[in-house]
mmCIF file of the N, C-alpha and C atoms, coordinates in Angstrom:
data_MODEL
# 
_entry.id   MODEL 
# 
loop_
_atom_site.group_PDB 
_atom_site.id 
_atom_site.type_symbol 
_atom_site.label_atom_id 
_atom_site.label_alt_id 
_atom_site.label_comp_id 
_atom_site.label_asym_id 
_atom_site.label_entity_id 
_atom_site.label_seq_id 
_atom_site.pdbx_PDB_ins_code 
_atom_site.Cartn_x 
_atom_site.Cartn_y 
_atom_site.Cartn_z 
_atom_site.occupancy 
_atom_site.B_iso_or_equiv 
_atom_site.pdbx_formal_charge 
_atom_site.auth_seq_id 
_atom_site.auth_comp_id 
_atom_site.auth_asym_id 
_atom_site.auth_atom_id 
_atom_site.pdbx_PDB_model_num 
ATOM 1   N N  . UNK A 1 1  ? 0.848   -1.152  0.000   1.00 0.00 ? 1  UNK A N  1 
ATOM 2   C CA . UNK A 1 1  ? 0.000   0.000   0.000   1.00 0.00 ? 1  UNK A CA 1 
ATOM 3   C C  . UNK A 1 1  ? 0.901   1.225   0.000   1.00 0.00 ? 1  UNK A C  1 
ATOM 4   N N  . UNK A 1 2  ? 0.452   2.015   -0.433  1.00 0.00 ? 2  UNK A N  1 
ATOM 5   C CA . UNK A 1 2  ? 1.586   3.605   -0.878  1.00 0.00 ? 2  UNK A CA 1 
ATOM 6   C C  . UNK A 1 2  ? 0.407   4.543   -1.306  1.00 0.00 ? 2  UNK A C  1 
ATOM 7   N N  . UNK A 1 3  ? 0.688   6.144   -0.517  1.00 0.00 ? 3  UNK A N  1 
ATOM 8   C CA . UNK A 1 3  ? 0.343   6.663   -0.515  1.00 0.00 ? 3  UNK A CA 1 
ATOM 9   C C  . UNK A 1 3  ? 0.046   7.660   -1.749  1.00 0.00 ? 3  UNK A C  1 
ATOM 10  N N  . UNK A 1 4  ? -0.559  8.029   -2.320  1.00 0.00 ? 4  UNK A N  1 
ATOM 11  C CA . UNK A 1 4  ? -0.267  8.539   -4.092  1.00 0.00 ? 4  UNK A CA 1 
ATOM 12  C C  . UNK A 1 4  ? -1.898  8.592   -4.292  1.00 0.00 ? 4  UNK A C  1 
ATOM 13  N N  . UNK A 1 5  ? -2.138  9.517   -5.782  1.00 0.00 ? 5  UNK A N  1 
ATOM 14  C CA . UNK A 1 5  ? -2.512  9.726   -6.524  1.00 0.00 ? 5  UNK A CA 1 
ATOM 15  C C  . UNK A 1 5  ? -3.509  8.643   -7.387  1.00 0.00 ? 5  UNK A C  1 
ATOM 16  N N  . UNK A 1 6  ? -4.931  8.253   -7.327  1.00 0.00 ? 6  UNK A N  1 
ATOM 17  C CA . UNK A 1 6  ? -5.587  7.422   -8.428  1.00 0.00 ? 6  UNK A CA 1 
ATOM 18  C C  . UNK A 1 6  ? -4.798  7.454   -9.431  1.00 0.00 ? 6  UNK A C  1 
ATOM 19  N N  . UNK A 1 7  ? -4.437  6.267   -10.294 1.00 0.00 ? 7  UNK A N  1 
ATOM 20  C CA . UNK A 1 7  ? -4.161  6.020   -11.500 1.00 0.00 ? 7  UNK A CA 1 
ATOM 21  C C  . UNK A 1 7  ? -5.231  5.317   -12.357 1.00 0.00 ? 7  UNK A C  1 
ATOM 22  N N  . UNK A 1 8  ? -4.931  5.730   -13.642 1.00 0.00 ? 8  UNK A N  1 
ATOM 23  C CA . UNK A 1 8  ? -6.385  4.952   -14.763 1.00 0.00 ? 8  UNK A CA 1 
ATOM 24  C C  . UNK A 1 8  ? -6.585  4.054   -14.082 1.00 0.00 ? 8  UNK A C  1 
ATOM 25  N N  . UNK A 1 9  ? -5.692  2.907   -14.593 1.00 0.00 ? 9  UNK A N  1 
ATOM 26  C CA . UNK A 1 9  ? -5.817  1.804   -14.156 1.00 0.00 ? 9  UNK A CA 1 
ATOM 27  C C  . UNK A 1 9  ? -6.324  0.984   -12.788 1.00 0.00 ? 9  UNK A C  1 
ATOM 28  N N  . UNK A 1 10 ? -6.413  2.030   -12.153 1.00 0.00 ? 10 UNK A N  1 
ATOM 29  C CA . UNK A 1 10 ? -6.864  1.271   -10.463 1.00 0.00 ? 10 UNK A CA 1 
ATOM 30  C C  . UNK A 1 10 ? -8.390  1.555   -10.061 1.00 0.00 ? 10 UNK A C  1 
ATOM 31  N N  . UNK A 1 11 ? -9.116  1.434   -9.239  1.00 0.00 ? 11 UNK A N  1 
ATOM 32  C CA . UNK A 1 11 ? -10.572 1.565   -8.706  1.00 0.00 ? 11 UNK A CA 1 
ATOM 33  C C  . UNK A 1 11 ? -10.543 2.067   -7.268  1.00 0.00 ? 11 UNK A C  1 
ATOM 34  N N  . UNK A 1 12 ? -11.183 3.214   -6.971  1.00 0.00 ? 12 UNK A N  1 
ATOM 35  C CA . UNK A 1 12 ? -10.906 3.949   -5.746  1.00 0.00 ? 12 UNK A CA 1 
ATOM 36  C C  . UNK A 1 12 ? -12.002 3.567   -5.014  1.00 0.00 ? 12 UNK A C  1 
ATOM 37  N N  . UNK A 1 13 ? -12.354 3.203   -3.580  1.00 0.00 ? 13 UNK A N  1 
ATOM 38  C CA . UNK A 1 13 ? -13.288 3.338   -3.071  1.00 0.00 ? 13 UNK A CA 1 
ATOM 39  C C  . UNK A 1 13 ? -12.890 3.886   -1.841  1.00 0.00 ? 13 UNK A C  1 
ATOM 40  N N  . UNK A 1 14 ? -13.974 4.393   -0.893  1.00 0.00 ? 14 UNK A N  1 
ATOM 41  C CA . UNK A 1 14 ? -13.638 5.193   0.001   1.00 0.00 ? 14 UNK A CA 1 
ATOM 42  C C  . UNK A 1 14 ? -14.308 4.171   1.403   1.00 0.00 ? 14 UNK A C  1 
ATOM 43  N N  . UNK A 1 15 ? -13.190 4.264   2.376   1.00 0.00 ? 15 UNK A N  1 
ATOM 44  C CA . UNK A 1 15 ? -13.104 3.879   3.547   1.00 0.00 ? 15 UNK A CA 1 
ATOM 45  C C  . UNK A 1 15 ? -13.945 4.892   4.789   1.00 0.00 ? 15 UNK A C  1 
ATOM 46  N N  . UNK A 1 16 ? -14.837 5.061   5.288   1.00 0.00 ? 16 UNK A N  1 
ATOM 47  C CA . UNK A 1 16 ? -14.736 6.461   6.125   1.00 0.00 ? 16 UNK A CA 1 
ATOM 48  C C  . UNK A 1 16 ? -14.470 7.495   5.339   1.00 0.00 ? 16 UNK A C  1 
ATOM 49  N N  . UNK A 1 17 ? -12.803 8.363   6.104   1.00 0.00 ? 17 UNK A N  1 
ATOM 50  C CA . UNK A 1 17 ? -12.828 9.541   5.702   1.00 0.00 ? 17 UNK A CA 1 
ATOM 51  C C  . UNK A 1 17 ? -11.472 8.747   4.382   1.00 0.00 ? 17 UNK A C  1 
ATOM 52  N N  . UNK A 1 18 ? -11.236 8.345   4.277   1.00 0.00 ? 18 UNK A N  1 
ATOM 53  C CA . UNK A 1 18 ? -10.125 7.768   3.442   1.00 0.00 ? 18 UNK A CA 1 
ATOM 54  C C  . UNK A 1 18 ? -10.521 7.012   1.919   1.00 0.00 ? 18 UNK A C  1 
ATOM 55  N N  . UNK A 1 19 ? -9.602  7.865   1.256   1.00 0.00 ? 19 UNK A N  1 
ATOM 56  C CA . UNK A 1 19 ? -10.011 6.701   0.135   1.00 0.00 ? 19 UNK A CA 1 
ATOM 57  C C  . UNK A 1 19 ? -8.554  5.856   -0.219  1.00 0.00 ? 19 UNK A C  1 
ATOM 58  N N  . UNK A 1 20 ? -9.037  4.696   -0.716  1.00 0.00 ? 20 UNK A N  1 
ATOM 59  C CA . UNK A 1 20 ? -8.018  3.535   -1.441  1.00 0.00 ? 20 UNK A CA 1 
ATOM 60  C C  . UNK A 1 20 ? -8.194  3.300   -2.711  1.00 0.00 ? 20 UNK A C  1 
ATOM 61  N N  . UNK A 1 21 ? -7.352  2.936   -3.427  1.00 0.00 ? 21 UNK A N  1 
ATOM 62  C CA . UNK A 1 21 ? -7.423  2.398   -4.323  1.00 0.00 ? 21 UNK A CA 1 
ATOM 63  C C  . UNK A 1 21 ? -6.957  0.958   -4.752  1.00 0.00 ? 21 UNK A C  1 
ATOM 64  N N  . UNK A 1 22 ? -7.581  0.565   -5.745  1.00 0.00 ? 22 UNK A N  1 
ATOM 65  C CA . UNK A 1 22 ? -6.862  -1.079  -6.138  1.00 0.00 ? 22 UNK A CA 1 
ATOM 66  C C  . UNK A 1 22 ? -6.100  -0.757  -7.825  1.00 0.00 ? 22 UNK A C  1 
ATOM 67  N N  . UNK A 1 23 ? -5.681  -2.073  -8.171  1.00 0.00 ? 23 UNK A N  1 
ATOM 68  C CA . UNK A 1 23 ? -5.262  -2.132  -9.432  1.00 0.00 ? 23 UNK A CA 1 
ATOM 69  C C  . UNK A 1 23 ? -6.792  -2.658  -10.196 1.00 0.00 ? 23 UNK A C  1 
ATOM 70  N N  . UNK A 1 24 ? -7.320  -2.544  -10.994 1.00 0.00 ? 24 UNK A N  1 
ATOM 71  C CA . UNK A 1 24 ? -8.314  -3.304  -11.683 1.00 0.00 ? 24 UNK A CA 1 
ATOM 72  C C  . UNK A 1 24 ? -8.438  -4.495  -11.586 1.00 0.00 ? 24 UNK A C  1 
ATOM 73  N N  . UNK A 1 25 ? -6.901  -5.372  -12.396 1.00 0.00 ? 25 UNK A N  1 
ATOM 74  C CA . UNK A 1 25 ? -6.863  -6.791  -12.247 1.00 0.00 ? 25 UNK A CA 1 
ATOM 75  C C  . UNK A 1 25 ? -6.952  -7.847  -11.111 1.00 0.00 ? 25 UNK A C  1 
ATOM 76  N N  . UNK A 1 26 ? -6.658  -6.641  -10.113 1.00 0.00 ? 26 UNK A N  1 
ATOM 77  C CA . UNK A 1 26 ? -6.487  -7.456  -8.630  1.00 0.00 ? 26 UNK A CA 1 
ATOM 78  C C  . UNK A 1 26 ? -7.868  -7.655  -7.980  1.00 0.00 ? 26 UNK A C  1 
ATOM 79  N N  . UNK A 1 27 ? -8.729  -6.595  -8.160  1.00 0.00 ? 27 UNK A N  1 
ATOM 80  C CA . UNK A 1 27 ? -10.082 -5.912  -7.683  1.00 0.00 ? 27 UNK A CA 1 
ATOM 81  C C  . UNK A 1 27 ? -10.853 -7.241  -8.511  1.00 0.00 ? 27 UNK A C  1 
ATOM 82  N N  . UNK A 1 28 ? -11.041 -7.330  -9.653  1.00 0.00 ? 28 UNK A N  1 
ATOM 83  C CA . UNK A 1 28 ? -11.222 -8.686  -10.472 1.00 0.00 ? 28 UNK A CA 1 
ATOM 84  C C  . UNK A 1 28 ? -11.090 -9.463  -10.217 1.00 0.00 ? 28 UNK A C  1 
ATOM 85  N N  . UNK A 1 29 ? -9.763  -10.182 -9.468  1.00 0.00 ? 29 UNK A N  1 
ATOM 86  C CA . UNK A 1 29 ? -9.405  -11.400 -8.796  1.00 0.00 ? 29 UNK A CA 1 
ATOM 87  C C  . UNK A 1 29 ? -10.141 -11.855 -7.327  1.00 0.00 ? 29 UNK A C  1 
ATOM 88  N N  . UNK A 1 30 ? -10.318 -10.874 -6.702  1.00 0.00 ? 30 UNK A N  1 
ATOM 89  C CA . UNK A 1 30 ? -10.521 -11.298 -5.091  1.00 0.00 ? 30 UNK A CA 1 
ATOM 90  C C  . UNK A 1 30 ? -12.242 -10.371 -5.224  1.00 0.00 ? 30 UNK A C  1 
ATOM 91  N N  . UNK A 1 31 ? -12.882 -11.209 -4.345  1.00 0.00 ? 31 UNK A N  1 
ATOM 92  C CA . UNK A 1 31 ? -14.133 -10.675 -4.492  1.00 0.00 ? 31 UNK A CA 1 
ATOM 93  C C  . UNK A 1 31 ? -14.368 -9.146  -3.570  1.00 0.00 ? 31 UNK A C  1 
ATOM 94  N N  . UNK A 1 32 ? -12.919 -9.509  -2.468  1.00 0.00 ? 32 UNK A N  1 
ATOM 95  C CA . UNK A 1 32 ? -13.262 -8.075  -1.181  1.00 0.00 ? 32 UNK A CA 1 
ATOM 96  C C  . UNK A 1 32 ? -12.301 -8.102  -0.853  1.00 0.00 ? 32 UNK A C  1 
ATOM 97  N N  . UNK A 1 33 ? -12.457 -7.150  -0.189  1.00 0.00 ? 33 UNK A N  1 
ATOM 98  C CA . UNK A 1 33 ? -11.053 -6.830  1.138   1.00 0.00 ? 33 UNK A CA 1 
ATOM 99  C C  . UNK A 1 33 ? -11.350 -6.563  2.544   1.00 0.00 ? 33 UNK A C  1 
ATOM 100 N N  . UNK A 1 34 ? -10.832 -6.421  3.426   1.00 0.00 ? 34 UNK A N  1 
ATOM 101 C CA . UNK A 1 34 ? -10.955 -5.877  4.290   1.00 0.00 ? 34 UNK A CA 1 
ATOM 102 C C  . UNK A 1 34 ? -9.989  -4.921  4.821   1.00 0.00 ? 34 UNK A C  1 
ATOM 103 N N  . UNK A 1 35 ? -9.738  -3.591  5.603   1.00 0.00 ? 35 UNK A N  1 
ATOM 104 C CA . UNK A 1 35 ? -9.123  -3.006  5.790   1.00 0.00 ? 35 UNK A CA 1 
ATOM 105 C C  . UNK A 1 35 ? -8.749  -2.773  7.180   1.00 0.00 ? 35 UNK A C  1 
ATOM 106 N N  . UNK A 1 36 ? -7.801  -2.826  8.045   1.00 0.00 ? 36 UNK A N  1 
ATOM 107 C CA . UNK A 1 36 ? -8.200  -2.196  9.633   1.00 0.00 ? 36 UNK A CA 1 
ATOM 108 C C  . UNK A 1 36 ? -6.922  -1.631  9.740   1.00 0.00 ? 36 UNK A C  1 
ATOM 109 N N  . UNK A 1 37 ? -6.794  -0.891  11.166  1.00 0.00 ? 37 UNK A N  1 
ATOM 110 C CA . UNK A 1 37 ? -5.877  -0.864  11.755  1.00 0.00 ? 37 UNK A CA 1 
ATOM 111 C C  . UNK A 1 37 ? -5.363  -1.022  12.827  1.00 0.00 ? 37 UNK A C  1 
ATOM 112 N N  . UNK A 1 38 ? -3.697  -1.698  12.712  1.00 0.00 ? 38 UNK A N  1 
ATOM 113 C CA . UNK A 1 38 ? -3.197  -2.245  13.805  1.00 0.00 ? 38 UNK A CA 1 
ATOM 114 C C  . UNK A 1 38 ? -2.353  -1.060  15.114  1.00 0.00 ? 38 UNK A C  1 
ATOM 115 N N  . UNK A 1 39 ? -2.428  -0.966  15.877  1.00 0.00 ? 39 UNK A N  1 
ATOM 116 C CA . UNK A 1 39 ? -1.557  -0.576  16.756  1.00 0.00 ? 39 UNK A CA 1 
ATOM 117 C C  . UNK A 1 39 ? -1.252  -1.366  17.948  1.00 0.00 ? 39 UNK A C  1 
ATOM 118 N N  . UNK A 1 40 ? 0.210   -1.391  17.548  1.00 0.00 ? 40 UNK A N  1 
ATOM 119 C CA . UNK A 1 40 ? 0.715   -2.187  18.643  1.00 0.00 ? 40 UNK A CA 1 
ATOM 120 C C  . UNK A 1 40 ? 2.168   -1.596  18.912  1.00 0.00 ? 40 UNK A C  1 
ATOM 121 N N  . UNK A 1 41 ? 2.471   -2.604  19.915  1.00 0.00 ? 41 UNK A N  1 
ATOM 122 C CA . UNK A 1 41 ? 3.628   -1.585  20.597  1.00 0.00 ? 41 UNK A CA 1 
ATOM 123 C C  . UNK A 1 41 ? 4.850   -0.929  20.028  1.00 0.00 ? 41 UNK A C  1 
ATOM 124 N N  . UNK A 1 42 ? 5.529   -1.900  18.902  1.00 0.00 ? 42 UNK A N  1 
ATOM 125 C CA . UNK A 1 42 ? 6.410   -1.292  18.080  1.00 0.00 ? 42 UNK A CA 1 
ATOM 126 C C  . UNK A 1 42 ? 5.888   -0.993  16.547  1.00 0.00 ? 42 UNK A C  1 
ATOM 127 N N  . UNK A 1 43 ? 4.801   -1.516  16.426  1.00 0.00 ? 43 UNK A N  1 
ATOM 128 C CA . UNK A 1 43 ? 3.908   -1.264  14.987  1.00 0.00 ? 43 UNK A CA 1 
ATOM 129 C C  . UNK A 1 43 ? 2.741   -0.354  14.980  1.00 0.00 ? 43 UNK A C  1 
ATOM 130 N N  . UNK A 1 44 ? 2.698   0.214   13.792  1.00 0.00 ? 44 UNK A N  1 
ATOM 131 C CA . UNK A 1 44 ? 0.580   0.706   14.149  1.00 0.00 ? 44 UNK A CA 1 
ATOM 132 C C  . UNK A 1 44 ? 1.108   1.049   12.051  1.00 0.00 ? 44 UNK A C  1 
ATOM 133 N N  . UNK A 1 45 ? -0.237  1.062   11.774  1.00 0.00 ? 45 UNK A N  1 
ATOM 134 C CA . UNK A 1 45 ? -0.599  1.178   10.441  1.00 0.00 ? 45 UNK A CA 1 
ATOM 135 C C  . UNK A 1 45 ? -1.677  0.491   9.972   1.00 0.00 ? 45 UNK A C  1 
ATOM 136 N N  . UNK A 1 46 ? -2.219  0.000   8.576   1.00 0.00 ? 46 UNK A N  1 
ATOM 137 C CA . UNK A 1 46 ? -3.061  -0.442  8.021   1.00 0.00 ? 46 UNK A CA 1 
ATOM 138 C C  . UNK A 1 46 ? -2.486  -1.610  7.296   1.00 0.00 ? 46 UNK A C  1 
ATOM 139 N N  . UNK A 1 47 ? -3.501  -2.672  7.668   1.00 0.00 ? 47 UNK A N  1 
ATOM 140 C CA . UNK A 1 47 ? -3.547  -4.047  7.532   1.00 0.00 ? 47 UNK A CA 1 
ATOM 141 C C  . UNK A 1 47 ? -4.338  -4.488  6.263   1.00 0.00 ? 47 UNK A C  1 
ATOM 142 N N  . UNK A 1 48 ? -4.233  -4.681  5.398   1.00 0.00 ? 48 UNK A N  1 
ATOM 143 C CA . UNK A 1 48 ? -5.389  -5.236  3.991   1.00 0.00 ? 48 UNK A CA 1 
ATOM 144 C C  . UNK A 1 48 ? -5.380  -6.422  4.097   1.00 0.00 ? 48 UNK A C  1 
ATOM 145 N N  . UNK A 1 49 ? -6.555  -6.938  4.425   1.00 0.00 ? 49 UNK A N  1 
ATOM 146 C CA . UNK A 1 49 ? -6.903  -8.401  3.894   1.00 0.00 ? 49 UNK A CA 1 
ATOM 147 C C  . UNK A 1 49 ? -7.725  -8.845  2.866   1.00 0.00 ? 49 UNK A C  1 
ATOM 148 N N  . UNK A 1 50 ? -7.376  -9.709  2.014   1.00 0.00 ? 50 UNK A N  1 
ATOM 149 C CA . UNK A 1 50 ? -8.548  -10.340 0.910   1.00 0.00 ? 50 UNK A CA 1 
ATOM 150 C C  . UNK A 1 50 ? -9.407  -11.004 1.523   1.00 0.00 ? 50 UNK A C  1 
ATOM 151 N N  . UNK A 1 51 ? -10.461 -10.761 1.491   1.00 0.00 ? 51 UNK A N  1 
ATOM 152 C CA . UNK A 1 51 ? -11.893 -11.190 1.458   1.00 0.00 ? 51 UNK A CA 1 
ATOM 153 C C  . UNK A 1 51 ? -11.794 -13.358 1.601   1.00 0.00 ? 51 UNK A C  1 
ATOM 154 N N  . UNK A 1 52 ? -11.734 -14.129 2.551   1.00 0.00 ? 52 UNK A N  1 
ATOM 155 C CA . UNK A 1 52 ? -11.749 -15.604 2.847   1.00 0.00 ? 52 UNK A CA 1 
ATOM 156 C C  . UNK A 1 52 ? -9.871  -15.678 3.045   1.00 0.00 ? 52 UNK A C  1 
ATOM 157 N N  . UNK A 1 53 ? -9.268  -15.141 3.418   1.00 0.00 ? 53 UNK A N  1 
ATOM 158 C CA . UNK A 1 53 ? -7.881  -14.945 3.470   1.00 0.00 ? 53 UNK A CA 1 
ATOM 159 C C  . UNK A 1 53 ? -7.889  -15.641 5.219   1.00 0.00 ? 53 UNK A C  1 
ATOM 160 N N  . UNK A 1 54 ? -6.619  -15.853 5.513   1.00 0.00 ? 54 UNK A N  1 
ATOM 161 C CA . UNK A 1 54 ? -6.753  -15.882 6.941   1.00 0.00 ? 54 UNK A CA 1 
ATOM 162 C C  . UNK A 1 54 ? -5.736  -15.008 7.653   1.00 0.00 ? 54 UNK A C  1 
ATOM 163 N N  . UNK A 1 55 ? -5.913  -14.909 8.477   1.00 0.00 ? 55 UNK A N  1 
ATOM 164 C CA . UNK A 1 55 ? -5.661  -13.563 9.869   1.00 0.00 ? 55 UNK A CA 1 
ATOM 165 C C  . UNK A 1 55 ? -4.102  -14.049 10.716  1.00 0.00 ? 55 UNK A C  1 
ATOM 166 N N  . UNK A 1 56 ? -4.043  -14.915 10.410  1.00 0.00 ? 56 UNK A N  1 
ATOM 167 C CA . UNK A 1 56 ? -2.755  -16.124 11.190  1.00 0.00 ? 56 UNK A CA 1 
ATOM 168 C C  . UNK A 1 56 ? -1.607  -16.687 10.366  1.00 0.00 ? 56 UNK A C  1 
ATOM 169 N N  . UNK A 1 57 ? -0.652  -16.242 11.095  1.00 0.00 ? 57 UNK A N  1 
ATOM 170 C CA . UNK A 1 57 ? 0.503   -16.813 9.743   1.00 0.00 ? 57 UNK A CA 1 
ATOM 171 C C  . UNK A 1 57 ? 0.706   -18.501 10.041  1.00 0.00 ? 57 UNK A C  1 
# 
């Protein structure tokens, strides 16, 4: 994930106050996503998951 500008090629949808974008082909591939965020003690940011993905390495 990187912060930037819609490109043609990608599909924006908006989170809350945030918007994201995808690539087309990828958005095509996976039916969803999910988005959250983590904070933790030496980490915090945003987590993307595909839609039947799992949460556990």
């Amino acid at each position: 994930m990187a912060q930037g500008e819609p490109q043609d090629e990608e599909i924006t949808f908006p989170v809350g106050d945030i918007e994201f974008s995808v690539e087309k082909e990828i958005a095509d591939l996976v039916p969803g996503f999910q988005i959250d965020y983590y904070k933790g003690l030496f980490q915090k940011g945003y987590v993307v998951y595909a839609d039947g993905s799992s949460r556990s390495c």
